[in-house]
N, C-alpha and C positions, 0 to 999 in steps of 0.2 A: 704320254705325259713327259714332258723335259724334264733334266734336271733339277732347275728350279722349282718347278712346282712339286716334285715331286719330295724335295727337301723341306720345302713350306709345310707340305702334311707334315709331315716329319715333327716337322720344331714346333709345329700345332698340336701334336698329340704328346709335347714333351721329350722325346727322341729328340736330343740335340746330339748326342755322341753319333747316330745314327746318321744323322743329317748330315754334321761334319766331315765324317767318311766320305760319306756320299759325293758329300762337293771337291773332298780332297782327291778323293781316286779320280778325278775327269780334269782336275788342274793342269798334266802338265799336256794333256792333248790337246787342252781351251786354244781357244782362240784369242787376241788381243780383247775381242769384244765380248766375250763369253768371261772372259778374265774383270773387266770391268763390270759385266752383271753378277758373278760374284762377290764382287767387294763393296757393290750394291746392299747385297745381301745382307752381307757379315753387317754394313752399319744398319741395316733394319731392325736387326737380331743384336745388336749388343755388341757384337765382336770387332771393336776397334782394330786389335793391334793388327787382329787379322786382314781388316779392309785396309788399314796404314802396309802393309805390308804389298800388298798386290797394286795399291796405287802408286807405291815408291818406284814398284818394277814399272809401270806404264808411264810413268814420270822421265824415265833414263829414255823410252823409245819414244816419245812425244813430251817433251823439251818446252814446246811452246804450249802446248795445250790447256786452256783457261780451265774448263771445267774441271780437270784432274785435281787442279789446284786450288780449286774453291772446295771439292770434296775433301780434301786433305786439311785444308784451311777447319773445315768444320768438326775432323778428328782430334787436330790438335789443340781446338779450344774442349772441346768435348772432355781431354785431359789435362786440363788447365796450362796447354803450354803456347803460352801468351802470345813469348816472343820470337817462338817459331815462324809460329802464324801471321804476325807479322811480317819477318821478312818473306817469306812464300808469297803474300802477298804482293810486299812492294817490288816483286818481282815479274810480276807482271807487266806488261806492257799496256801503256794510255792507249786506247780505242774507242773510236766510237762507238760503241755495240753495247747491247745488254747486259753481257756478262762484266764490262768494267763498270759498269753501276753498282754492280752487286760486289766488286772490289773494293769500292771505296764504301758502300754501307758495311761490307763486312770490316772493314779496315777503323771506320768510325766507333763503331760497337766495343772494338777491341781499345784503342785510342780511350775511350769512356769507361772502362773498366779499369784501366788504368789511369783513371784521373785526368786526363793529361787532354781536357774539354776545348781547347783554342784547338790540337791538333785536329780533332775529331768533329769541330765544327767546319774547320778548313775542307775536311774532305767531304762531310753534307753540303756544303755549299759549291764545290766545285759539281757535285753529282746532278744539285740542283739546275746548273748550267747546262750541265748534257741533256736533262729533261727537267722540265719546268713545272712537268703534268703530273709525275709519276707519283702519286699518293704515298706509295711505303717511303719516299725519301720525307715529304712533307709530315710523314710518322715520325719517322726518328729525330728527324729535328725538333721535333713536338718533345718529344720523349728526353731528348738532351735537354732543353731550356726549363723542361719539366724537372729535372734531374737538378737542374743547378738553381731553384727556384725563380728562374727566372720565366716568373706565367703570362704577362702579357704576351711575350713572343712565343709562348707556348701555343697559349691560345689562338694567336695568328694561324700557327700551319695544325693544329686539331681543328680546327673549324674546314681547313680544307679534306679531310678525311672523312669528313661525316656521312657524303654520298659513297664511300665505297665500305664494302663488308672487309672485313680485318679481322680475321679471327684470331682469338687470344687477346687481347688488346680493347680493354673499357676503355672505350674513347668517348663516351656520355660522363663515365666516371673522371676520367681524366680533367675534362672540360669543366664539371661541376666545382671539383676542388680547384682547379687556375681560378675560376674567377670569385668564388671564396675567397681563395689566397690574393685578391687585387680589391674583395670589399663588394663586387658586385652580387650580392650573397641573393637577390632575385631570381637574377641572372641562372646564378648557381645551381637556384633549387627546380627551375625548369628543366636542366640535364640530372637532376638527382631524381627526380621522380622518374625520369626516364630508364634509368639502373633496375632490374631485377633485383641486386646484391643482395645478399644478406649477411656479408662479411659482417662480422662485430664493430669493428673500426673506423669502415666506412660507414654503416651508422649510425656511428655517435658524432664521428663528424658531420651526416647529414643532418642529425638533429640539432646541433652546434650551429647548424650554418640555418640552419629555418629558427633557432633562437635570435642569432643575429638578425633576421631578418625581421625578429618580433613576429613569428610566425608561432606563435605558442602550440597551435592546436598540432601543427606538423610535429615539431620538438618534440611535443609528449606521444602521440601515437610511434613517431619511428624509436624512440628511447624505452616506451613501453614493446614494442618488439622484438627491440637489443635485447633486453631484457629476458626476454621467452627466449629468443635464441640461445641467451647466455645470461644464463644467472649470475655466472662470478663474476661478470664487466664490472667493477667495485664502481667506477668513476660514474657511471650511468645512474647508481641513485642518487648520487647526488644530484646534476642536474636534473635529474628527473623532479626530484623534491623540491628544488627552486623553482622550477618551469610549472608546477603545482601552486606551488606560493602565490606565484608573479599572478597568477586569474583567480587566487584567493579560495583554491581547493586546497582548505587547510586541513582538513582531517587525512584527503591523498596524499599531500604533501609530507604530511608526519608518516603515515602507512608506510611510505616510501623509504623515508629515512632512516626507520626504525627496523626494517627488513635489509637497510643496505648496512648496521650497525653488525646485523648478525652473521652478515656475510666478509664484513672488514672491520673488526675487531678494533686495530689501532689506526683508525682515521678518525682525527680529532675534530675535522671538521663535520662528517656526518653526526658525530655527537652533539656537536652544537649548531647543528641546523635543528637537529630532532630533537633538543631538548628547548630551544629559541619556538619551535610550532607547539611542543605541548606546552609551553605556555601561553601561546594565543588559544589553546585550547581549553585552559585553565586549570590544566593538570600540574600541579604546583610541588607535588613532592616530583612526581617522574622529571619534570623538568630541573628540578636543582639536581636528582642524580644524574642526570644524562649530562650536566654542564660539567658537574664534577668529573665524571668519566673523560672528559676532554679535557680539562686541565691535569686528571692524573697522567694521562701521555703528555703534555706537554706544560707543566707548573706554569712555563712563562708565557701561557697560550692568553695575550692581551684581552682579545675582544670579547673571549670566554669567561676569565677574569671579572672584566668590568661590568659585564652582561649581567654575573652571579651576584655582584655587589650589589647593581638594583634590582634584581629581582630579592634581596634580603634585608632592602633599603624598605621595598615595599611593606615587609614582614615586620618591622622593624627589630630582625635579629643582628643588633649590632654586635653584638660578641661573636658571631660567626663571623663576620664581616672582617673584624682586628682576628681571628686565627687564620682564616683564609689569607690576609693579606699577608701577615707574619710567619705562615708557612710559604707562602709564594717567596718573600722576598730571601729565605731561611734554602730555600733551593736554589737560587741564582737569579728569582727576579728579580730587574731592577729598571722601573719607571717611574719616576717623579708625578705620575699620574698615582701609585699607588698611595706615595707616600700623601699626598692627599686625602684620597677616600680614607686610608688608613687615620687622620688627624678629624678629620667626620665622624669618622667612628666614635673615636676616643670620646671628643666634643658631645655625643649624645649620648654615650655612655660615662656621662661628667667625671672621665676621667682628663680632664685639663694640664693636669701636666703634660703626660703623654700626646694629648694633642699639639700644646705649642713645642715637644717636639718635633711630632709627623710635620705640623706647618713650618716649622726651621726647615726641617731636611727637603720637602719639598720648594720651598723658596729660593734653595741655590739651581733653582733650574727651571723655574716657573715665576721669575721675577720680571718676566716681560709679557707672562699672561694678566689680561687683564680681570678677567673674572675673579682667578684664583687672589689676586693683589687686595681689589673688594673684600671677597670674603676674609682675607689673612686679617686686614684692616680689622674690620668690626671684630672679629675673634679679639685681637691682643685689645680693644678697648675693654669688651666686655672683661678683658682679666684685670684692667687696670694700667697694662703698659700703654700708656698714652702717645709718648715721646715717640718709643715704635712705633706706633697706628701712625700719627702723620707721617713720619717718612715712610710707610707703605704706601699711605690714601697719596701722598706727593706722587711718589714715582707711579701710581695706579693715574693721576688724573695728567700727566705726561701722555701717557697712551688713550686716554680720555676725556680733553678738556672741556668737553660741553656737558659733562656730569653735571647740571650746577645742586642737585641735591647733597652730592658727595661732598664741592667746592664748599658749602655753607655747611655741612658737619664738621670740615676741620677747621673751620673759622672757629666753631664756636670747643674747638679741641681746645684749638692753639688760645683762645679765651680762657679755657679752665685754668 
């Protein structure tokens, strides 16, 4: 048994101190080449400083030798030293050979790591010049344009990689999301089935992209898997709950929701997706708390807001309706939309003062809606402000001149 192998048991059974002796007491009688299957070793095994150390030495007696300098190249990125590794590199001499392929891909890599992507494409595409063929260059060019979101030309050199085995490297994956990222979300989903993964993230973006594709039944099986794989994906019920909705599995769709509430507490919008589905389901108290729940994290949460107003329009609880609005605006809402509904209120709850003021305060900002101008209209007649009402119905039938019902109500105003 040599050396080497006999070190290997060695550092197999956990004797590293034993190993290292071992290799240390035959150091200084090695050979140049005994010397380099050392430092072989040490990078197998972990031990940098030690292979930097014996490559340095073979470095002084061969000067020009590429391979030295590509193993060393891979230690000093191994210890984050960038711009060693650089110049060791550009130290090298241009040949035509194999090994300066592997100079400028290793040279690119480092170039891309440090941002600095025009330099790093320069040197893929010179590599590309010395071979046209070589698949791992048409990788990394992949991999740069992938990097810099640029997926068309990604796509171009992944697609040429697809006949060779690459390991380390989803290049089914890679290709799925470029052409996602360019809209071909078909496309897409033909290399996403292709994928093993079960990564959480590329999941949800295959499920994302079989959404886009209006592919519901995909969405929900690979988003019900995320799911199993990972319960805390917070983001996953929700589309999940939506992608439920959309094929009108309303009771799923709520189930969904309502398990993605307990698992993410402060998302307002699961709150109000799942209290928006227990009311198609007709669960009428759960659903106002579940709205409430979503405006208590967020008071000025609009759509949640508004939602709760009809659903208490329906009820006809107009006093909740004037405290909700009046606590909303009382924390820093403020939409001229409320002030509205809030003057609705007032109006059916015959509190009229209060409404012609909601309808003042909403009119400085809702004087070019024409609905709201209508309704403001008839409100101040039925109070009796006449002179107001035409100049509302005026500037309402500006934005509406073929009203002619409206036109002949103020005729017969401006008559009175």
């Amino acid at each position: 048994m040599n050396i080497l192998q006999e070190a290997e048991k060695l550092m197999e059974k956990d004797q590293v101190e034993q190993a290292m002796e071992l290799i240390q007491g035959h150091m200084e009688k090695a050979t140049d080449e005994e010397l380099y299957s050392f430092a072989e070793f040490y990078m197998q095994w972990g031990f940098l400083i030690e292979a930097e150390e014996i490559f340095k030495q073979l470095l002084v007696k061969y000067p020009e030798e590429t391979e030295i300098k590509l193993l060393l190249t891979d230690i000093y990125i191994e210890q984050e030293k960038d711009e060693v590794a650089i110049d060791l590199l550009n130290s090298i001499p241009e040949e035509e050979d194999e090994s300066y392929l592997q100079v400028l891909v290793a040279l690119a890599d480092l170039y891309q790591a440090q941002a600095l992507f025009e330099v790093a494409e320069q040197k893929l595409l010179k590599a590309k010049e010395l071979n046209p063929e070589e698949p791992i260059i048409d990788l990394a060019l992949g991999e740069l344009y992938y990097s810099l979101g640029d997926y068309k030309r990604a796509i171009t050199f992944y697609e040429k990689t697809m006949k060779v085995d690459i390991p380390n490297i989803p290049i089914h994956e890679r290709l799925a999301e470029s052409y996602a990222n360019v809209g071909e979300y078909e496309l897409a989903l033909n290399f996403y089935e292709k994928s093993d993964s079960n990564n959480p993230d590329f999941l949800y973006r295959y499920g994302f992209t079989a959404h886009q594709a209006d592919r519901m039944d995909i969405a929900i099986n690979v988003w019900k898997k995320l799911l199993q794989e990972d319960p805390d994906y917070h983001t996953a019920y929700l589309q999940l709950a939506k992608a439920y909705e959309s094929e009108e599995m309303v009771q799923e769709a709520y189930d969904t929701a309502k398990a993605g509430v307990k698992k993410d507490e402060f998302n307002k919008e699961l709150y109000f997706v799942a209290g928006h589905l227990a009311h198609q389901l007709g669960l009428e108290e759960e659903s106002e708390k579940l709205i409430r729940e979503a405006i208590t994290l967020d008071s000025d949460y609009k759509e949640a807001v508004l939602f709760l107003v009809e659903l208490l329009k329906e009820q006809e609880q107009y006093e909740k309706i004037i405290d909700l609005i009046i606590n909303v605006k009382d924390t820093g809402g403020d939409d001229p939309i409320y002030d509205w509904e809030l003057a609705r209120a007032f109006r059916e709850s015959e509190s009229y003062n209060d409404a012609l003021n909601s309808y003042q305060d909403a009119y400085n900002s809702l004087q070019h809606d024409s609905d709201f101008l209508k309704e403001y209209g008839y409100f101040l007649t039925e109070e009796g402000r006449i002179q107001e009402a035409v100049q509302v119905f005026e500037a309402y039938l500006v934005q509406d001149p073929q009203d002619d019902e409206v036109l002949e109500y103020v005729l017969r105003l401006k008559e009175m």
